[in-house]
N, C-alpha and C positions, 0 to 999 in steps of 0.2 A: 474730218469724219467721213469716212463711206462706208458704203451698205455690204455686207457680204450676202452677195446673192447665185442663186442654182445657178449655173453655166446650161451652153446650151448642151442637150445631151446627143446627139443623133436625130437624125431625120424621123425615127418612128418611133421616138421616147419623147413622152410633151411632159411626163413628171415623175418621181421618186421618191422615196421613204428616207429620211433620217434616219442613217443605223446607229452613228453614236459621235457625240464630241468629241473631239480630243484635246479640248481647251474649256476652261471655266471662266465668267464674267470679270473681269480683272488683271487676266494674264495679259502681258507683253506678249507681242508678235512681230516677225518680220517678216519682211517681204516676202512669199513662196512657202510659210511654214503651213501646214497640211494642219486645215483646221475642224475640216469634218468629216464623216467617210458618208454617201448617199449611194444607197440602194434601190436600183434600177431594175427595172425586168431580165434584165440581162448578163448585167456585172455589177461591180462597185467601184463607184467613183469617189475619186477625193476633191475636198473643196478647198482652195488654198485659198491664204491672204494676196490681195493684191498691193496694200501697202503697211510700211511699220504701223506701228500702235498697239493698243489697248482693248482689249473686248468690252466692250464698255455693256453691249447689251446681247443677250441671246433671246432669239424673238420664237421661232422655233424647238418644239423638244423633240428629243430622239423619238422615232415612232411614228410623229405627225407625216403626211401625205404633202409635198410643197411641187410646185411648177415651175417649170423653167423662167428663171427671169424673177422670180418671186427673192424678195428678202428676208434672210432664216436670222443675219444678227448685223449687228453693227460694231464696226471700230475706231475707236475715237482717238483724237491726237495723244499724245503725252505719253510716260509711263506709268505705271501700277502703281507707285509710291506717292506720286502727284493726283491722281484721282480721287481720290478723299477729302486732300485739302481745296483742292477746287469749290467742292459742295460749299464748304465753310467759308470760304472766303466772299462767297454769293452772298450772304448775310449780310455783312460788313456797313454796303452804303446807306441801308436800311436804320442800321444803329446809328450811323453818323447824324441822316437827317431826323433823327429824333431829338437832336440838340447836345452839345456836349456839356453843359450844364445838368444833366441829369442822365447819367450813365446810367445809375441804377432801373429808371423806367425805360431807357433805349432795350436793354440787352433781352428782358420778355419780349417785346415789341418782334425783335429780330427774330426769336428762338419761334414765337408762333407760325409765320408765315410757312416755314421748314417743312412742317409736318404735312399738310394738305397741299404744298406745291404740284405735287407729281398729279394726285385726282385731279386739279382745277385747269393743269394745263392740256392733262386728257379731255377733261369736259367742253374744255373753250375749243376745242379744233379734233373732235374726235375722227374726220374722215383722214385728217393729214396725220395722226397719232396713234395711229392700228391698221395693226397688221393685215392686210386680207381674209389672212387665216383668225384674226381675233371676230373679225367684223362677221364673218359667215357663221362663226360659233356662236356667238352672242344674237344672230337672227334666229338660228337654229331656236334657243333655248330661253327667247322670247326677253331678254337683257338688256339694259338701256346702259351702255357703256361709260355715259357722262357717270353711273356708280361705280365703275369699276378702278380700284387704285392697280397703276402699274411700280413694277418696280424699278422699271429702266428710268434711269436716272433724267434722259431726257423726255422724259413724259408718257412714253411710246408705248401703247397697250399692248400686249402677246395675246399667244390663244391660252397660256397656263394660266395667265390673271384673271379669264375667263373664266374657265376653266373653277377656279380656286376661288372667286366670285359666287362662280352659282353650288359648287359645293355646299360652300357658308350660309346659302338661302335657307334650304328645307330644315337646318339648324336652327335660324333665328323663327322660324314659323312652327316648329315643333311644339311650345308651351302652350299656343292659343289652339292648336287642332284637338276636336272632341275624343275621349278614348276610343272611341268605336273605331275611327280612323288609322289609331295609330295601330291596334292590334295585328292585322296585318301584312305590316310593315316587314315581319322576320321573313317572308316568304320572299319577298324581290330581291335579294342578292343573287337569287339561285338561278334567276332567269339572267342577270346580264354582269354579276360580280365577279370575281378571280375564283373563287372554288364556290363553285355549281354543289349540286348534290342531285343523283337520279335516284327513285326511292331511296333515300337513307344512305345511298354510297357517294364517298365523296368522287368528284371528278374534277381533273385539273382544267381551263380554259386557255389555251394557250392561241395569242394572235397568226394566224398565217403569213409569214415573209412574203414580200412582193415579188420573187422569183417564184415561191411555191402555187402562188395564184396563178401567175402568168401559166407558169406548166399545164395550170391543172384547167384552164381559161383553154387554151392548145391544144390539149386531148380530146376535152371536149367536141371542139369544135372542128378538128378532124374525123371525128367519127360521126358526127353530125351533116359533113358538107363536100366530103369523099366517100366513093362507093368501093368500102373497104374489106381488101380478099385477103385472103393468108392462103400461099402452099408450100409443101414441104419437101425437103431432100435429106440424104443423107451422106458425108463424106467420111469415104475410108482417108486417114492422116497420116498413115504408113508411110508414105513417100517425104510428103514436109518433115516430119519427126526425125527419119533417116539422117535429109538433110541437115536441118538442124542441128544433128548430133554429129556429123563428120564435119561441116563450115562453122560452128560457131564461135567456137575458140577465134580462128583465122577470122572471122568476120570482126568478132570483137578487136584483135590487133591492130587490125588493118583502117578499122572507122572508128573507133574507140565507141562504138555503140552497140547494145545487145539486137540478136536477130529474135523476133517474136514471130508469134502469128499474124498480125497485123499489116505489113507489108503483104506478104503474101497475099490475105483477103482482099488486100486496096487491088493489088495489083489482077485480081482475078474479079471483081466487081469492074473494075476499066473495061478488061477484054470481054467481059460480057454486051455492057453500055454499049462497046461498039458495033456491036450486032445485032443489039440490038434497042437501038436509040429513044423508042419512047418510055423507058424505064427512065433516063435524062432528061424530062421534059416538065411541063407544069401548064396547068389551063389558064388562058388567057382571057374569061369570058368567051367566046366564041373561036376563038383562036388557041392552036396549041403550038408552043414556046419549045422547039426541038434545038437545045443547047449542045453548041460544039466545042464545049470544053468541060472539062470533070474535076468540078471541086469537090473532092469527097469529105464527107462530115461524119468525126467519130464520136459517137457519144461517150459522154464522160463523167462519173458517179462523183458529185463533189458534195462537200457539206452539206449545202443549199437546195442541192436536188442536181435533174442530171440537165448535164449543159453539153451543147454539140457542136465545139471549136471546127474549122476546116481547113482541110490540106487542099491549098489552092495548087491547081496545076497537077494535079498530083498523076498524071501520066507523063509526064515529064521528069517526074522524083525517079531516082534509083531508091535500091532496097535500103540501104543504109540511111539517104535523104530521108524518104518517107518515115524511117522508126525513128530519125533525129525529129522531124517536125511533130509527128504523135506526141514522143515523149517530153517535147518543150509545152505542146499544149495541154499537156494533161496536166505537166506539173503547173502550170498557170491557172489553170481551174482550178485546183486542189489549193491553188494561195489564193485564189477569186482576185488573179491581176490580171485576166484577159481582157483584151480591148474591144470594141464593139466590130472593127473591122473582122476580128478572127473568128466572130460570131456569127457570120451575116453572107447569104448567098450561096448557100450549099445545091447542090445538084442531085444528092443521092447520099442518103447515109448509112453505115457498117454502125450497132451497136451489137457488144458482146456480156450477154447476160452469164456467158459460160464462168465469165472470173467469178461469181459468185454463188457457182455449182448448180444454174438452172438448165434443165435436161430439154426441155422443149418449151418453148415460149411461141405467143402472137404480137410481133413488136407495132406500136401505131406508127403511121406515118409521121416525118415531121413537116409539114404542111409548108410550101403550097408544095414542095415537092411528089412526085407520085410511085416512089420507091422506098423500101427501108430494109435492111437486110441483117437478120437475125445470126448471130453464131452462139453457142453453145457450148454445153461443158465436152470434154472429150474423154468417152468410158470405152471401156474394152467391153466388147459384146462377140460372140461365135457369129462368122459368117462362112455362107458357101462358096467356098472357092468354085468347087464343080458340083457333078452330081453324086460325088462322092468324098471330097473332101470338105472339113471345113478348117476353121483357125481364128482362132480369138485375134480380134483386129481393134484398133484403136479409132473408136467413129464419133462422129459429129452430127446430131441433126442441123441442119439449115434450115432458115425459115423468109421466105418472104413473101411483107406486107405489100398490097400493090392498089391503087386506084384503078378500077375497075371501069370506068368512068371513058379512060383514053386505053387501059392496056389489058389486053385479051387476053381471058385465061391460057390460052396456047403459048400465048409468046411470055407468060409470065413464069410458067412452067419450064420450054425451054430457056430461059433468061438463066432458071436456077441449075439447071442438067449443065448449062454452058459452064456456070463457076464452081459445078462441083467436078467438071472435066478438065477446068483449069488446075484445079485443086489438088486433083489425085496423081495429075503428069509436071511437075515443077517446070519440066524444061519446054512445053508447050505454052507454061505461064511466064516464063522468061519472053518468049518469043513473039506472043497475041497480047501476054498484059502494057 
């Protein structure tokens, strides 16, 4: 028998949510079969067996909050077929020493102990025979556990027997409470049940995911604990566009990968960093963290919410490199298999709100870093060429977020002129990105 317990997650993950089983109490398992999926602030992790057997007990349910090192179930020797008659065959010595002279009064004798086994050997050892998670619920909600029947066969309390315990309570106390009591009763679904109701409409309650917390834990607290600027530019796309449409074919043959916008921007967010360095940087308490290397970080719109994989090195990538590493990470995000390393240590991040037709946005920083650089949809708008001509041009607002905190509105402004001047000459972005 061993415990299947949370692995360890990373350095700054102490716990996780159970997203969902992928096994039921009974099933055979082998070595390495993937038996749970755990959702982390980050990503999602699977939980495998570490050795053959049987799920004898699931102590954990999807949903619940557990901690590294914590035990969510158990697996026990044998296979699914023998698990049954095991139960039964624990009777047996019971009947014997009742005498074999009188079979008829052994075989009650036997069949009673059966029933109350699992409460009495909760009761006789409840610290060794529940869960963490059981023990903290049942403090919560004022329960004396020696009541609680489990249904893990070896005695082992969960937090659902808990749970399914104190359900059962305000049921068996309902006949003796006065009617005055109970009249009021219909109004508290609304305050903590699955459909609420605001005057009279219904409303659905739906729990927040432990990614969407963390995001929104993030934003917060960036805008709370950076002194957060936004300025703006604008990029004529004329020149990328050109190119784009004379290389892409050949680009595609040649690396068997599409050329996007995304290189481009990586590569003119580099040449600006180099210029101007405290956009790379991060507060150290009293110290500021001027980093000489550019892991750039793209955001990336997945089911969950958005998540910001990095292209490590990423002045070292060629163009084709770089739209290969994007587009492996993005399609990773989109199946939520990213790993925590591809998540972790960014220097400066590119998101593009433009794939989903937004005209101008203020992107928040993703903390602790102290840059984030906005791109946008790209609309044909009339500009003045001189003072006499103009011409519908293909343009881009840009936008960037900056900590005010280390980096001057001067160099924050040139920061953004530098990558909309990378921007608009490609072969000066070839040469400085």
């Amino acid at each position: 028998m061993s415990e299947i317990k949370v692995p360890d997650l990373g350095e700054s993950i102490s716990e996780g949510t159970i997203y969902k089983w992928l096994v039921k109490e009974g099933d055979t398992v082998g070595q390495g079969d993937v038996l749970a999926e755990l959702e982390t602030d980050k990503v999602n992790l699977e939980i495998s067996a570490e050795e053959d057997g049987v799920i004898s007990s699931i102590l954990r349910q999807a949903g619940e909050n557990v901690a590294v090192g914590e035990a969510i179930g158990i697996i026990g020797a044998g296979t699914a077929g023998a698990a049954a008659p095991q139960a039964a065959d624990g009777g047996k010595p019971e009947a014997a020493a009742a005498g074999s002279d009188a079979p008829a009064a052994a075989a009650p004798q036997a069949a009673a102990p059966a029933v109350p086994a699992a409460p009495e050997g909760a009761a006789a050892g409840t610290a060794a025979l529940a869960s963490p998670g059981a023990r903290k619920l049942a403090r919560e909600r004022g329960i004396d556990l020696g009541e609680v029947s489990a249904r893990d066969p070896i005695g082992r309390i969960a937090a659902a027997d808990v749970k399914d315990h104190g359900a059962a309570r305000p049921e068996a106390a309902a006949p003796s409470a006065p009617p005055a009591a109970v009249k009021p009763a219909p109004a508290k679904p609304a305050a903590a049940g699955s459909a609420p109701q605001e005057d009279g409409k219904a409303v659905e309650r739906k729990r927040m995911s432990r990614r969407r917390l963390t995001i929104a834990s993030r934003l917060v607290e960036a805008q709370q604990t950076a002194a957060m600027l936004t300025t703006f530019n604008e990029v004529d796309m004329t020149a990328i566009l050109d190119l784009r449409k004379r290389r892409k074919d050949a680009f595609k043959e040649k690396h068997d990968v599409g050329l996007g916008f995304m290189s481009f921007f990586t590569k003119a967010v580099i040449g600006a960093l180099k210029a101007y360095p405290l956009l790379n940087a991060e507060i150290d308490g009293e110290d500021l963290l001027i980093k000489k290397y550019y892991d750039i970080g793209i955001a990336v719109s997945a089911k969950e919410g958005l998540v910001v994989p990095v292209v490590r090195d990423a002045d070292r990538l060629s163009f084709p490199e770089i739209e290969r590493r994007i587009g492996e990470l993005a399609s990773k995000a989109r199946a939520n298999t990213l790993s925590l390393p591809e998540l972790q240590g960014g220097t400066f991040t590119i998101t593009n709100g433009g794939v989903f037709g937004s005209l101008m946005s203020t992107p928040i920083l993703n903390t602790p870093q102290v840059g984030i650089l906005g791109m946008h949809k790209i609309q044909l708008r009339p500009i003045a060429l001189d003072e006499e001509r103009t011409a519908n041009r293909p343009m881009m607002y840009i936008a960037l977020s900056y900590d005010h905190r280390i980096v001057d509105g001067s160099e924050a402004v040139s920061f953004l002129v530098k990558v909309k001047e990378l921007l608009e000459d490609p072969e000066a972005l070839l040469l400085e990105g």
